[in-house]
TORNU-111275 format. One record per residue (C-alpha): x, y, z. Coordinates in steps of 0.2 Angstrom, whole numbers, padded with zeros to 4 digits, always signed. Example, Ala and Ser with C-alpha at 12.3 -4.5 7.8 and 13.67 -1.06 7.14 Angstrom:
REM TORNU-111275
+0062-0022+0039;+0068-0005+0036;
END
This chain:
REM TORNU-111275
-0385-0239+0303;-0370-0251+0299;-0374-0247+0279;-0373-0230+0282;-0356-0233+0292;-0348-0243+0278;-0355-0230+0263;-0345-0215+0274;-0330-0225+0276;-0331-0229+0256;-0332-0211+0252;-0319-0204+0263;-0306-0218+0255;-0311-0211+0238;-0307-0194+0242;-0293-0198+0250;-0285-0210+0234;-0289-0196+0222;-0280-0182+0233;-0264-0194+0232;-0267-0196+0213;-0267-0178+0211;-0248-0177+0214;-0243-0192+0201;-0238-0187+0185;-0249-0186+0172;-0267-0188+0184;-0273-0167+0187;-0258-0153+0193;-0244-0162+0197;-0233-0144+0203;-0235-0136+0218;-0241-0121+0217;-0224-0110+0219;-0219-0119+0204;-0234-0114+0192;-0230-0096+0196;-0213-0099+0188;-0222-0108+0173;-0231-0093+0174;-0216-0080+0172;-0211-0093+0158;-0225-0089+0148;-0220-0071+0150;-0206-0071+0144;-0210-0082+0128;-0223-0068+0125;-0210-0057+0125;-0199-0065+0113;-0214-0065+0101;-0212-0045+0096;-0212-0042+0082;-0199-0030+0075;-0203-0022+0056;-0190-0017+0046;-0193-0008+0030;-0180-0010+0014;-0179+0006+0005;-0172+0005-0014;-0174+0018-0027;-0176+0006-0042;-0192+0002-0050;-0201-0012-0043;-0196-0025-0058;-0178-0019-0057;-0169-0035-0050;-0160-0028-0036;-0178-0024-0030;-0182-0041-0035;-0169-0049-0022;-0174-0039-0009;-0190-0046-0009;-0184-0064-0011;-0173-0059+0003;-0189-0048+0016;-0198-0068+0011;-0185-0077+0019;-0183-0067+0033;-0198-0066+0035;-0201-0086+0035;-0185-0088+0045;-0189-0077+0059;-0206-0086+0062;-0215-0070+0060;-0205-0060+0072;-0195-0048+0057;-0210-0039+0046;-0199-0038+0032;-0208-0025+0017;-0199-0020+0003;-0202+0001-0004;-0196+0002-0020;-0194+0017-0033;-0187+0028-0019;-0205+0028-0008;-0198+0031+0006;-0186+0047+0001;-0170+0049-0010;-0156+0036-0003;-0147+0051+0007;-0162+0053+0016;-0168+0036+0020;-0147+0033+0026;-0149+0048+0037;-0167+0041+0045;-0156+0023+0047;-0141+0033+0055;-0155+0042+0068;-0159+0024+0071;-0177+0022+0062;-0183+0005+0057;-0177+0006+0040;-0161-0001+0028;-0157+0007+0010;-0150-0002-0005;-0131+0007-0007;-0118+0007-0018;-0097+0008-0011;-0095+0027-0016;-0110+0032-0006;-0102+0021+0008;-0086+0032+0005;-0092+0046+0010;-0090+0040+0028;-0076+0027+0026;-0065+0035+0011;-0057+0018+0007;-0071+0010+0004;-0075+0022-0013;-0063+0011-0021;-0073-0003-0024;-0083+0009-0037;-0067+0016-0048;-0063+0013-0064;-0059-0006-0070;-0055-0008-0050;-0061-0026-0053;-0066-0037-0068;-0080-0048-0062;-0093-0052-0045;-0079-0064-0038;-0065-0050-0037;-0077-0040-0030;-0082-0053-0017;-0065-0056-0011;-0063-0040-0008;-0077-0042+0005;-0068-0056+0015;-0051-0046+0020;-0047-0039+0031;-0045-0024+0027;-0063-0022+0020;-0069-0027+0040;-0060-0016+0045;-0069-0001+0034;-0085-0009+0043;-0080-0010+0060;-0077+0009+0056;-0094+0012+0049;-0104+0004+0063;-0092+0012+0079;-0089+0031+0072;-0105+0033+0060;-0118+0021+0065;-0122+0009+0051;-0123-0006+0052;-0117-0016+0036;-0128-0030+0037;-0122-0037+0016;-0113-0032+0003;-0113-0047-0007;-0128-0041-0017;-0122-0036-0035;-0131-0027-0053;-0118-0032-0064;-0108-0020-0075;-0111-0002-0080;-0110+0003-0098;-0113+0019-0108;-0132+0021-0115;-0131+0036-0128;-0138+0042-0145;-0122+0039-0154;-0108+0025-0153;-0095+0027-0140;-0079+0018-0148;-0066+0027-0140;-0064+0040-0126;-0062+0056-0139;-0081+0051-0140;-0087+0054-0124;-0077+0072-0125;-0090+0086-0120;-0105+0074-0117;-0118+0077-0103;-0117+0059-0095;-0128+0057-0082;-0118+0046-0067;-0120+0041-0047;-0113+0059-0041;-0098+0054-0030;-0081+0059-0033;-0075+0042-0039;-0089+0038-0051;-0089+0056-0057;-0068+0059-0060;-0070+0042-0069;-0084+0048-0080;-0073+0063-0082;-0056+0056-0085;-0065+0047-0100;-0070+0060-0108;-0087+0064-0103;-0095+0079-0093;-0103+0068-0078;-0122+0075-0073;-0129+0072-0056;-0145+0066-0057;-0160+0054-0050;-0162+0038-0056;-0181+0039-0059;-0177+0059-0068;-0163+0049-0080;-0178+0046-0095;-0185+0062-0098;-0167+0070-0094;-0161+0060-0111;-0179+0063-0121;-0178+0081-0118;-0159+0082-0120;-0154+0088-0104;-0144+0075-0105;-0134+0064-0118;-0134+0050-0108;-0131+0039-0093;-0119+0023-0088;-0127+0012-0079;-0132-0006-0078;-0143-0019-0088;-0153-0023-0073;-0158-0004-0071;-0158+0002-0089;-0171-0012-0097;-0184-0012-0083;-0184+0011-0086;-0185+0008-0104;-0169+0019-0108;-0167+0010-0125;-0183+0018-0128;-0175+0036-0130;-0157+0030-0132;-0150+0021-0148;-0134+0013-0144;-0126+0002-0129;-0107+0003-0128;-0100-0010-0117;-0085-0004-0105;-0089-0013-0092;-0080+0003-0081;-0089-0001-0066;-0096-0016-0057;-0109-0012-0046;-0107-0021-0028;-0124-0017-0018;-0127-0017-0001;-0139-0017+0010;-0136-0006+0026;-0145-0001+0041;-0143+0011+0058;-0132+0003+0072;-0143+0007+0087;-0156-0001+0076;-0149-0016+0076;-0142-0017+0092;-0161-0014+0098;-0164-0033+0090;-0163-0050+0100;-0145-0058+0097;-0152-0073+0087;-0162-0060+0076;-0147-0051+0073;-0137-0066+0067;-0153-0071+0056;-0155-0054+0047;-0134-0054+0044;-0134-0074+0038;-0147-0072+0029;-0144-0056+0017;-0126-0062+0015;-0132-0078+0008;-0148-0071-0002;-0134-0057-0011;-0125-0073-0017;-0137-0085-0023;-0144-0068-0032;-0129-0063-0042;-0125-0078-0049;-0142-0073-0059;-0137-0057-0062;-0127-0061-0077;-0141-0072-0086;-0154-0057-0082;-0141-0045-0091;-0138-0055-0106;-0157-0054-0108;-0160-0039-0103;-0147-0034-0119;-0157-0046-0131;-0173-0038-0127;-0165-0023-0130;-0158-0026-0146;-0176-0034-0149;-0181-0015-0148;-0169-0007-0160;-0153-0004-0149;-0138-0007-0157;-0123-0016-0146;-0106-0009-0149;-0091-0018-0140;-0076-0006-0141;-0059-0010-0137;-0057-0007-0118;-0039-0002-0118;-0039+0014-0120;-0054+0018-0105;-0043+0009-0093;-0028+0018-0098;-0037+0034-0095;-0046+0030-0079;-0028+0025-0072;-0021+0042-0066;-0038+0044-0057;-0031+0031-0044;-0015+0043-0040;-0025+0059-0041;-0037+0052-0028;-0025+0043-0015;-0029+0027-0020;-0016+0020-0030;-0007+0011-0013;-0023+0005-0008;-0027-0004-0027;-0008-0013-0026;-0013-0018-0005;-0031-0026-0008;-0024-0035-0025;-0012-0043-0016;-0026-0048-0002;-0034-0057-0014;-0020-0066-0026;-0025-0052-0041;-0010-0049-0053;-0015-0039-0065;
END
């Protein structure tokens, strides 16, 4: 009897030690239990965090164009970055619709951005067409300057509050654009009368016109068979574009003029983005900014081979004398209203000349 006294008094001791144990840390549940239901409403939240938002980057270049090229470098970062949380896919060769179509979708606040140029931009923000006139600047640095004043913030400021896009980089650059045509274009008199084919906005085309030309309107991907069938004489445009479509297959000669450098950026709908967590939002702006410029400092190398494998193929290079383009192109800056606006941003940036 007095064994089974003692064994009852061992056991109760035992439970007794392990119920106290229960509340030391690291022995079993050491919260109460109003405390796991907040570890609980933790957990929801994280899960929460874990959407994933997709965004879909639309270009109308081919798929081994290099802007298309640093997209994707740009969707794998992001992609990385975000820990899975931005699906970043790239659509190239204009799959999801022309680049009008795919700005409006991004405007109506769908999940998409679209590869654009400053004269498309223009169309909302007049000023900011000036970044694709004539001999506006000479190189990617000038251009990029031009992006850190004030005055270009401001242009965005008015894109995102009165149209609803969101400029999320326009650091992104092609290069320069030069004549691709069947004959040599040495001076302007040359152009005169030829169907050029040219980005269809008023400062692209009075810059194709005040150099003689008769600028065309046309599709990127429609550019080849326009030339082979002689709807067209030819096009401007850049090496990154005109190697990967073959162009030097149905034109003979390259003139350099250097008219235009082609600024890129890659935009997307405001209420799109406001729809993102703040830290994504930083995340998708840091990151294009800093993918356009690591990217254009490869641009130039891409060109310059780009011209080699096309000489490879039988074009022939001419290097005309600029001088007489740029003195053509300059009344186009008075004609359009931007001749004030030239002087203002070249004095934000320290350019003379």
């Amino acid at each position: 009897m007095k064994k089974i006294v003692l064994l009852a008094g061992v056991l109760t001791a035992a439970m007794m030690a392990m119920t106290a144990c229960n509340g030391m840390p690291g022995m079993g549940n050491t919260q109460p239990a109003a405390t796991q239901a907040r570890g609980g409403d933790s957990s929801e939240a994280a899960a929460s965090d874990d959407k994933v938002y997709e965004l879909k980057i639309s270009t109308s270049q081919t798929e081994q164009a290099l802007i298309t090229r640093n997209y994707q470098k740009l969707a794998d970062v992001l992609n990385e970055k975000s820990g899975g949380r931005l699906k970043v896919t790239v659509f190239p060769s204009g799959q999801l619709g022309s680049d009008e179509d795919v700005l409006e979708q991004a405007i109506q606040g769908a999940n998409v951005a679209v590869n654009t140029d400053a004269s498309r931009m223009g169309q909302y923000v007049k000023d900011f067409s000036i970044l694709m006139m004539g001999y506006f600047a000479d190189n990617y640095d000038e251009c990029y300057k031009i992006t850190q004043t004030d005055t270009f913030k401001g242009w965005t400021d008015s894109l995102s509050k009165d149209h609803g896009i969101k400029i999320l980089s326009f650091t992104f650059y092609d290069g320069p654009r030069h004549f691709m045509t069947n004959k040599p274009i040495n001076t302007p008199d040359d152009l005169k009368g030829m169907r050029i084919r040219t980005i269809g906005q008023e400062v692209c085309t009075e810059t194709i016109q005040a150099m003689g030309a008769t600028p065309i309107s046309m599709s990127w991907g429609e550019v080849y068979n326009g030339i082979q069938s002689k709807a067209l004489e030819g096009c401007e445009a850049q090496n990154t574009s005109t190697y990967p479509s073959r162009l030097y297959e149905v034109c003979k000669y390259q003139s350099k003029t250097g008219h235009f450098q082609l600024m890129q950026g890659l935009i997307c709908g405001q209420s799109w983005f406001e729809s993102l967590p703040e830290d994504l939002q930083t995340l998708l702006v840091e990151t294009s900014i800093e993918v356009g410029q690591e990217t254009a400092a490869d641009v130039m190398t891409e060109a310059d081979e780009a011209e080699k494998a096309m000489v490879e193929a039988g074009m022939t290079i001419v290097e005309p004398d600029l001088a007489p383009f740029k003195a053509a192109v300059d009344p186009v800056y008075e004609k359009l209203g931007y001749a004030e606006l030239r002087d203002k941003l070249y004095k934000e940036i320290g350019k003379t000349n």
